[in-house]
N, C-alpha and C positions, 0 to 999 in steps of 0.2 A: 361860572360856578366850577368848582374842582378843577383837579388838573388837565391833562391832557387824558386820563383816562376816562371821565365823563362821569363820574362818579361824584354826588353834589353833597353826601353825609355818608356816615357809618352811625348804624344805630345796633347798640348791643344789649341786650334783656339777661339777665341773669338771677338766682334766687340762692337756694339754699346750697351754700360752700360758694357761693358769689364775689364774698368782699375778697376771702383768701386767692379768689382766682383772679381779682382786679390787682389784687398786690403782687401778682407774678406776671401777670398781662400789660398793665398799662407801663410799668417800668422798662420795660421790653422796646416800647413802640420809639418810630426815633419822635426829633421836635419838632418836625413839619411833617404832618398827612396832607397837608393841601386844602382839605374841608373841616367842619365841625365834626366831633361824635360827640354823641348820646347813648348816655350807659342807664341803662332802668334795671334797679337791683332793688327786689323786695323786701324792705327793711320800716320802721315803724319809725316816727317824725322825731326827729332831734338825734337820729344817728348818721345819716348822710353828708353833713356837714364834718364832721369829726374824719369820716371814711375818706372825701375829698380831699383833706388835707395830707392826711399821712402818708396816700398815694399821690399826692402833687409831692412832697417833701421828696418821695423815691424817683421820681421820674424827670423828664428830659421835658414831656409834655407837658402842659402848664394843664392841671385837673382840678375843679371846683365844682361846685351844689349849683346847679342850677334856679336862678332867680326867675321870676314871672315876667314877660315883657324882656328879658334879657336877650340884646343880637347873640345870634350865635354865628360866632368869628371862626374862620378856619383856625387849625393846629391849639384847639382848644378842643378838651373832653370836660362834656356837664353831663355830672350825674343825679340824674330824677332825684325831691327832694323823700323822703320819706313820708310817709302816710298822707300824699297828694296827687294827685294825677297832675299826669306830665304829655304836652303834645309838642309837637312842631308844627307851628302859624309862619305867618310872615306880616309883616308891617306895613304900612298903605307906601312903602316905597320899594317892596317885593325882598327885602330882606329877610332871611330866617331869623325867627323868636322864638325863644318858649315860650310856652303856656304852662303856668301851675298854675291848679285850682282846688279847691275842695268840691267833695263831691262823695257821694255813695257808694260804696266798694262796689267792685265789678268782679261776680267769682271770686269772693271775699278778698278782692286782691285790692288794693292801693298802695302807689303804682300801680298799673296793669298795664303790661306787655300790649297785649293786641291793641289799647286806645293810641296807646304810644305808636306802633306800626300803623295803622292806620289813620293816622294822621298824616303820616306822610305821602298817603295817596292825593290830597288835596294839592301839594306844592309843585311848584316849577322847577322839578328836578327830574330827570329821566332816567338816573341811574342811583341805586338804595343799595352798598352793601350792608348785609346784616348779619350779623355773629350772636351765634344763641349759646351759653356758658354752661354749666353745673347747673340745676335746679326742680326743685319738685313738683309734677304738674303738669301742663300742656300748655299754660300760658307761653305767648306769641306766637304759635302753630296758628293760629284761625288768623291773626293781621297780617303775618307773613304774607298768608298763602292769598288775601286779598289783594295786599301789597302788589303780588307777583302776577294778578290778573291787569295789573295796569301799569307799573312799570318794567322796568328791566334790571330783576334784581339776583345779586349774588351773595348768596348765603353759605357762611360756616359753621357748622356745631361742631364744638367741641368733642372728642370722642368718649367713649363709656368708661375706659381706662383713665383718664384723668379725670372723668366726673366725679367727685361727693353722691351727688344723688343724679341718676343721669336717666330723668325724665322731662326736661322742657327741650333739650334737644333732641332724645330720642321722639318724642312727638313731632319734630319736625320733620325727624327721617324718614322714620314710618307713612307720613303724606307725602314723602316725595320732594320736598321742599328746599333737604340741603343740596348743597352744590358739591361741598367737600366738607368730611368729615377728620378734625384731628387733633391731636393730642395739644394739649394747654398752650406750651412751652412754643408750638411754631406755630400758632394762631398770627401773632403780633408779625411774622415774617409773611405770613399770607396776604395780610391786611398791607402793610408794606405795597408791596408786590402787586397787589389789585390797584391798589392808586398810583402806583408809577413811582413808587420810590425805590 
């Protein structure tokens, strides 16, 4: 799994000024991270698909909607679909999957941030960077911070200066949770840099 940094996903949560921040983030990143990402952006059903394209159209990374049961292959970003919950499973032959489902909002949220993070505590991965964006809220603050009771994870928010509305990563900071805090534009060199590119 992952490269030689040990790093087995990059999972990022983001909400309100979200898509504008995936259009200047994911363009950025190069065509190989090494692992899968998962971007969870709160957005309502039949808009995520449309948002994956335009950012795969800009970018290097190949970016699509996340299907159900779908492997999830390195230097590929899926983004949760809209108004469904989204986790990361594995397959009966220890492969990463997604999981969409329907289901009951959680904090009137679907997607929701923490189901997504906390999912990830179930898998055979020992290393979780997570990048928390622009968004209104404290959703992924509480899966993080579970996340971070059981494996070995590195977390970025975004900083207050590039946020729209800069509550889902200031909740993270506020617990203590982020590792480094920074501006939009050098996330994607961070993220880089954490996986050994």
């Amino acid at each position: 799994m992952g490269k030689a940094s040990g790093f087995g996903i990059v999972a990022l949560a983001c909400s309100t000024g979200g898509p504008q921040a995936l259009h200047t983030l994911l363009p950025m990143l190069p065509e190989h991270l090494g692992v899968p990402m998962v971007v969870l952006q709160h957005m309502p059903a039949g808009f995520t698909h449309s948002l994956a394209e335009r950012v795969d159209n800009m970018s290097k990374i190949t970016v699509k909607e996340a299907n159900d049961k779908e492997l999830l292959l390195p230097d590929v970003v899926y983004i949760a679909q809209g108004g469904k919950h989204f986790e990361v499973a594995t397959d009966k032959s220890g492969n990463l999957i997604a999981k969409v489902y329907d289901g009951p909002p959680i904090n009137n949220l679907k997607p929701n941030a923490d189901v997504m993070y906390k999912s990830l505590i179930d898998l055979d991965i020992n290393k979780v960077l997570c990048v928390v964006l622009t968004g209104m809220g404290s959703d992924g603050a509480k899966g993080i911070e579970a996340l971070k009771e059981k494996k070995e994870v590195y977390c970025i928010t975004q900083n207050e200066e590039s946020c729209v509305v800069y509550g889902m990563p200031r909740t993270v900071e506020l617990n203590g949770l982020s590792d480094v805090s920074a501006p939009l534009k050098e996330i994607a060199k961070i993220i880089s840099n954490k996986l050994g590119g």
